[in-house]
Structures are given as structure tokens and as C-alpha cells.
C-alpha positions as CSV (number, residue, x, y, z in Angstrom):
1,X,-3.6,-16.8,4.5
2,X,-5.1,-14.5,7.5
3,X,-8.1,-12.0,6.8
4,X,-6.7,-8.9,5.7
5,X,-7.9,-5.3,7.0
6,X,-8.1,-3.0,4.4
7,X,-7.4,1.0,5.7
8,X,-7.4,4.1,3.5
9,X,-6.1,7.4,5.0
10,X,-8.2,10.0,3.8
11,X,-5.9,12.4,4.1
12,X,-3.1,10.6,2.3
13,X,-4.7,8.7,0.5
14,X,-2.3,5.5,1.2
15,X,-3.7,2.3,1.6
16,X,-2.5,0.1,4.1
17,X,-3.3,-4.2,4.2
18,X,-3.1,-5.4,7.5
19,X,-2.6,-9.6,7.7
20,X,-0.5,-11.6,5.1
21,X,-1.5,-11.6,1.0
22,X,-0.7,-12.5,-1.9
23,X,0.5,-10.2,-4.7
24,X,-0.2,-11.3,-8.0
25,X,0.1,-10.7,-11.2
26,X,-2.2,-10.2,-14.5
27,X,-2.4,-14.2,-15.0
28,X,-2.6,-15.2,-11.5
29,X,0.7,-16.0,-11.0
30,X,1.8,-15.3,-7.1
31,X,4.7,-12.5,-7.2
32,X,5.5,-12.7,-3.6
33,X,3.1,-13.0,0.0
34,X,3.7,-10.2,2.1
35,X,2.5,-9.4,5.6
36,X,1.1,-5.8,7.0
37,X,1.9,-3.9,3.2
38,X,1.2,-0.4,3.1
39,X,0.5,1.7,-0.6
40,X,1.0,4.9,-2.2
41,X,-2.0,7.0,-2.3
42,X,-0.3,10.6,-2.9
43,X,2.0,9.7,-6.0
44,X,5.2,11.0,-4.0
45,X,6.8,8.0,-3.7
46,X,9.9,7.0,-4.8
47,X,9.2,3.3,-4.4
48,X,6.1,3.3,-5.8
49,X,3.7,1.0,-5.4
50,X,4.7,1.6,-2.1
51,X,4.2,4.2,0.1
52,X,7.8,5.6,1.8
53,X,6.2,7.9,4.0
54,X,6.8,11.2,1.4
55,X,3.3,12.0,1.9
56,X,4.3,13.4,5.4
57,X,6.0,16.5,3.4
58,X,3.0,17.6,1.8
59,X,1.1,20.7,2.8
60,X,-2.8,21.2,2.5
61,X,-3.9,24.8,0.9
């Protein structure tokens, strides 16, 4: 496994992981190694936990 970056947009909130991971689950278990996966931060996303880009039609007030 590489070392993974860790970025969090501050204005989406979205959390991106640069480099390959594992995901895995309460026990342990690995679910699936992934490369360059990015998360929702705004809670607008249809594929939830991952970020589809829906933060991009939010306005700030």
C-alpha cells in the first residue's frame, strides 16, 4: 500500500484519499482496496459515501 494524502475541501466539505487503501469494515475485514477515492462532505450525494460532484450545485448565502 502507498502513503495516502488526506484533503478536505473546506468549502465542500468532501474528503478526497489520494494513493491506494483499504476499506474495511467493523471487524477488519477488507471490503475492497481502492486508489485516489474521493467522499461526501455536503450530504447531496446520491452515491453516498461517495461524493458525485452534487456539491457543485450548491449556493452559499
Amino acid at each position: 500500500m502507498s502513503n495516502p494524502r488526506i484533503f478536505v475541501n473546506p468549502k465542500s466539505g468532501s474528503i478526497r484519499v489520494t494513493g491506494t487503501v483499504d476499506l474495511v469494515d467493523a471487524d477488519g475485514n477488507i471490503l475492497e482496496t481502492v486508489e485516489n477515492i474521493k467522499f461526501c462532505g455536503c450530504g447531496q450525494s446520491k452515491e453516498k459515501p461517495l461524493c458525485d460532484g452534487s456539491h457543485k450545485g450548491l449556493t452559499k448565502e
